[in-house]
Structures are given as structure tokens and as C-alpha cells.
C-alpha positions as CSV (number, residue, x, y, z in Angstrom):
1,X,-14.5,-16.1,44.7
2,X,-13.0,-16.3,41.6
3,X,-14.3,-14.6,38.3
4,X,-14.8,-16.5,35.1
5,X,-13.3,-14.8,32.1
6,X,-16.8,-14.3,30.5
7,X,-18.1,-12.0,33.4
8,X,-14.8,-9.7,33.5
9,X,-15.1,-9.6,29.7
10,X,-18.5,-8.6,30.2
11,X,-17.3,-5.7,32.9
12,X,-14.7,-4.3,30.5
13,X,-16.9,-4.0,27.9
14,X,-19.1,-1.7,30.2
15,X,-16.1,0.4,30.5
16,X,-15.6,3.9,27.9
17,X,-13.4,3.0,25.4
18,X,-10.5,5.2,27.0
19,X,-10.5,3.1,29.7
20,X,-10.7,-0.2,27.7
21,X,-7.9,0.8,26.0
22,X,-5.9,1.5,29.1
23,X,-6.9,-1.6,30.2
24,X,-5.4,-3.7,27.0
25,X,-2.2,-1.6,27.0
26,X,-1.6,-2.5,30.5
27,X,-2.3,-6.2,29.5
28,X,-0.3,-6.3,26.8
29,X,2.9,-4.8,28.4
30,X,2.4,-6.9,31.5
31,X,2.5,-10.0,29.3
32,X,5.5,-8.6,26.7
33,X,9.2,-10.6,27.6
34,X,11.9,-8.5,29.4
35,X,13.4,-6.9,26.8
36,X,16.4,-7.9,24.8
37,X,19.0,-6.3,23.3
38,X,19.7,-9.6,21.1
39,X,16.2,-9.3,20.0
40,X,16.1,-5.8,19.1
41,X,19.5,-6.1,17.1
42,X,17.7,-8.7,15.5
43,X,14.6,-7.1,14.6
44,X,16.2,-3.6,13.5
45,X,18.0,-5.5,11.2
46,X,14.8,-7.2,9.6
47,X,13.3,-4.0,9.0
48,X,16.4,-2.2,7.2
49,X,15.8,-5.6,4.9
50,X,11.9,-5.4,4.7
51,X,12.6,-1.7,3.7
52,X,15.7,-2.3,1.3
53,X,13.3,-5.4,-0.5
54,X,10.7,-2.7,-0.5
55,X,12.8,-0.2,-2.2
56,X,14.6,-2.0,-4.6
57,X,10.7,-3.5,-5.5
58,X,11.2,-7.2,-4.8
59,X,8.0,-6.8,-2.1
60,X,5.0,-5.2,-2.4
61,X,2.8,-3.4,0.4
62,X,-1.1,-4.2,1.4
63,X,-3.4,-2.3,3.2
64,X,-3.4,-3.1,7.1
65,X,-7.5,-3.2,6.7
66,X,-7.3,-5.2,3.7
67,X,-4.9,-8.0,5.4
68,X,-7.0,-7.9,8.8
69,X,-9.9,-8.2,6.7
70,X,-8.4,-11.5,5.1
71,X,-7.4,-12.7,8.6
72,X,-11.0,-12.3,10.0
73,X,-12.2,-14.4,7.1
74,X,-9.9,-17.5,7.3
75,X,-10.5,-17.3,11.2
76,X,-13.9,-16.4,11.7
């Protein structure tokens, strides 16, 4: 019989948080693309230019909480 997604939600959130958290990292890598060397070449470069923009003060930096914050307001 298959489980609906509310009543294994409900089961994980019975679980301690140690094993919740186990639990999403498995998830998460399960559902991550094969890696890619392409992709990696292409991100490393983004962040020496994030970094460089950073440096040379043509971007500015926000608070993880702060941004997350703003995201849980314009979705929630």
C-alpha cells in the first residue's frame, strides 16, 4: 500500500533532528545530477568573479537570515 506524502512527512517529523537531517542529506544527494566537470569549471569560475566584483566593491553582501527572511515573506 502506498504512502501519501503527508503521512511520511508526518513520520519524519517524529524522528530526532540528527536523524531528520540524515534523512534530507540523503535526499538531496540522491536527487543531485551526476557530476560534471563542465559544470564545475563553470561554476569555479563564477565565484573567482562574485569574489573579484566583491573585492573591487561593485557588489555588496547580505545576511543569509536577512535574505531567507525576504524569501519567506514574498512566498509565504
Amino acid at each position: 500500500m502506498a504512502r501519501s506524502l503527508e503521512m511520511i512527512q508526518h513520520e519524519v517529523f517524529q524522528l530526532p533532528e540528527d536523524q531528520r537531517i540524515t534523512l534530507a542529506h540523503r535526499i538531496l544527494t540522491n536527487a543531485e545530477p551526476f557530476p560534471s566537470s563542465a559544470i564545475d569549471a563553470a561554476w569555479d569560475k563564477e565565484i573567482v568573479e562574485r569574489i573579484e566584483r566583491l573585492d573591487q566593491g561593485l557588489s555588496s553582501r547580505h545576511n543569509a537570515a536577512d535574505v531567507f527572511q525576504e524569501l519567506d515573506c514574498r512566498l509565504g
